[in-house]
C-alpha positions in Angstrom: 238.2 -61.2 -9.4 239.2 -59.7 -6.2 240.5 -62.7 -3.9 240.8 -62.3 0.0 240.2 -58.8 0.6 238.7 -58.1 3.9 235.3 -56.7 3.2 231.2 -57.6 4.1 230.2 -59.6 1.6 231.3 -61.9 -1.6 231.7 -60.8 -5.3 230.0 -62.9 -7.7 230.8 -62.5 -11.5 228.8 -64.4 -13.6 229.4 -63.6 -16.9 227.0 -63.8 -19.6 228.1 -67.5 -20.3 226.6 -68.8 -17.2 229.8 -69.4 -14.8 228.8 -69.5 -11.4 229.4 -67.1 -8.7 233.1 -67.0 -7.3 233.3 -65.9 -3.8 236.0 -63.0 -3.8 235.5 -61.0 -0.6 235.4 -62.7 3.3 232.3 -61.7 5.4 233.5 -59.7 8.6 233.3 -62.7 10.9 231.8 -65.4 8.3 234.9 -68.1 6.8 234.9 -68.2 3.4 237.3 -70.3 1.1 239.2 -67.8 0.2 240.0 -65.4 2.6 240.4 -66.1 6.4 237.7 -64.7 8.6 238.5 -61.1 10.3 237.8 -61.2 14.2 234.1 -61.9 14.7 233.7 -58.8 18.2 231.3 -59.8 20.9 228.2 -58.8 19.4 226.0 -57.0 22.2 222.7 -57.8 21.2 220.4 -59.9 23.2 217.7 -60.6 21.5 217.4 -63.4 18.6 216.1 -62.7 15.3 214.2 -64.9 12.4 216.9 -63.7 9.7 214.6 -65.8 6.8 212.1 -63.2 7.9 213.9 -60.0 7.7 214.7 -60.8 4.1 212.8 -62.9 1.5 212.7 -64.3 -1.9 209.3 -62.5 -2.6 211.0 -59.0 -0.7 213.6 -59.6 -3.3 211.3 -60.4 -6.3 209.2 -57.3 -5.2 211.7 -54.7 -5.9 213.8 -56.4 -8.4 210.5 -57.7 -10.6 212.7 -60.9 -10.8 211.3 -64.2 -10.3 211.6 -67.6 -9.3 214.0 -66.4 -6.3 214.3 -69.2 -3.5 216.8 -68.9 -0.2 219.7 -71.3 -0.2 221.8 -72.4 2.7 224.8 -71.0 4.0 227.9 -71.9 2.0 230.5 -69.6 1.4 232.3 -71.5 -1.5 229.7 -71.0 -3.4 229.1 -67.1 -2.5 226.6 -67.6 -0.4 228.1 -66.3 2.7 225.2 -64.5 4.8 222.1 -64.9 7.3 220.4 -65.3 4.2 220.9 -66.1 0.8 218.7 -65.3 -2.2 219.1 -67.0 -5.1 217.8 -67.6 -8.9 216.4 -70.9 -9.6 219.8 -71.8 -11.5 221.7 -70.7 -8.3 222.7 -67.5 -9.1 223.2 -66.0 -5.9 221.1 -62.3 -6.5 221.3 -60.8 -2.6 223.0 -61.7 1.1 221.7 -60.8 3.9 224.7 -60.0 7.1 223.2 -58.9 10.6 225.7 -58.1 13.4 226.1 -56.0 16.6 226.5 -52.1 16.1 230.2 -52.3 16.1 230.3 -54.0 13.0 229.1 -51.0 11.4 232.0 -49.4 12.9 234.5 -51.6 11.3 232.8 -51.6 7.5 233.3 -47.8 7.6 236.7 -48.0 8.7 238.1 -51.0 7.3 239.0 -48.8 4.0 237.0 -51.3 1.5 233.9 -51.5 2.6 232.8 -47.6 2.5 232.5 -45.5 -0.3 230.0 -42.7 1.1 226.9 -42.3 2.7 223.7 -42.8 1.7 220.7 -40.2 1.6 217.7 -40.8 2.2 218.9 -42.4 5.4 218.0 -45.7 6.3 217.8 -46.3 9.7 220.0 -44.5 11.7 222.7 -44.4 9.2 223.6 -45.6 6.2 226.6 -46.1 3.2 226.9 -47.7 -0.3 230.2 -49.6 -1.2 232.8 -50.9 -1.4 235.1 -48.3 -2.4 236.7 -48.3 -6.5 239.6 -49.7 -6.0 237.6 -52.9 -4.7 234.6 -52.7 -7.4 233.8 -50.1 -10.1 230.0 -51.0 -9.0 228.6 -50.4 -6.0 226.4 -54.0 -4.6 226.9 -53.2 -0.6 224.0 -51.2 1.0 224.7 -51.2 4.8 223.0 -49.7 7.7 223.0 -49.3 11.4 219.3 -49.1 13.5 219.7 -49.7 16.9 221.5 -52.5 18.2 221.7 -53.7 14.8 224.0 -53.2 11.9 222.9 -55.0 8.4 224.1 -55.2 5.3 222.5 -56.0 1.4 224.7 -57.3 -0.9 224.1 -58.0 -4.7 226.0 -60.2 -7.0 227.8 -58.6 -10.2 227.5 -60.0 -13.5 229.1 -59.8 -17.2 232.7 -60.3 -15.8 231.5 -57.4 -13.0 230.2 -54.6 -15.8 227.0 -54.5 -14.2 225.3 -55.5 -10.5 222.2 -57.9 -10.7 220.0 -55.7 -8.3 220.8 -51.9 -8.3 221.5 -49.3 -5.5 218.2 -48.1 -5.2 216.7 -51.7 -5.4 219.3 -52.2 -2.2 218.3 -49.4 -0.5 214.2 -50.5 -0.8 215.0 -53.8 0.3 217.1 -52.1 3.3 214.1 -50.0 4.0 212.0 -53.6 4.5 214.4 -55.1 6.8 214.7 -51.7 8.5 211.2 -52.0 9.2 210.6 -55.8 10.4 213.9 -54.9 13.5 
């Protein structure tokens, strides 16, 4: 597992035995456990937003034809650093929801971890896969900017990090949804 790299979002490896998710990767501006918390900038946006309604359980089970998904609480020990966090009804953390000011999608695609290319079909008014291969073999970061906004979907890997629990074009629909309810 990758511990304390500066990134958007946590790793998770679950292996096949069950083990539970390992945060690995701090949250631009969220403390973790493991990693002290990059400088959170002044975020320029005015207007509040119902993050448990940008991203649910059945958004999630929709795309991914998993069910049983619920939302846990904030807790970054556990993994389950974001807005909102989506998780199987063992706990398995399956997607993370991060929503920041427009400059934080500055930083995740200049921060050298976070970016590995963009993303076409465009989501909003841009958008990028990661983190780059010297951080994960798999991609499980689908960020985006629209607006005042910039967003990011992370997934969880599983068996030791071999494989990501929802894949990059399962991201990109669920980025499309939250696109949509900004």
């Amino acid at each position: 597992m990758l511990v304390g790299i500066l990134g958007v979002g946590f790793l998770a490896g679950c292996s096949g035995s069950g083990e539970a998710a390992k945060p690995a990767v701090s949250a631009a501006g969220e403390t973790t456990a493991t990693a002290p918390a990059a400088p959170a900038p002044k975020t320029t946006t005015s207007q509040e937003l119902d993050y448990a309604a940008l991203l649910t359980p059945a958004d999630v089970e929709g795309v991914s034809g998993l069910s049983g998904l619920k939302t846990v609480p904030y807790d970054p020990k556990t993994g389950a650093g974001g807005k909102v966090n989506i998780a199987e009804a063992d706990g398995q953390l399956v997607a993370m929801l991060l929503v920041h000011g427009p400059e934080y999608y500055k930083i995740w695609k200049g921060d050298g971890r976070t970016f590995l290319r963009v993303y076409t079909p465009t989501v909003g008014d841009e958008s990028f896969i990661g983190p780059v291969k010297s951080v994960s073999s798999q991609p499980y970061i689908f960020g985006f900017k629209k607006g005042s906004r910039a967003v990011v979907i992370d997934t969880y890997l599983r068996d030791k990090g071999a494989t990501t629990i929802l894949s990059v074009s399962q991201l990109a629909k669920l980025a499309e949804i939250v696109a949509s309810r900004l």
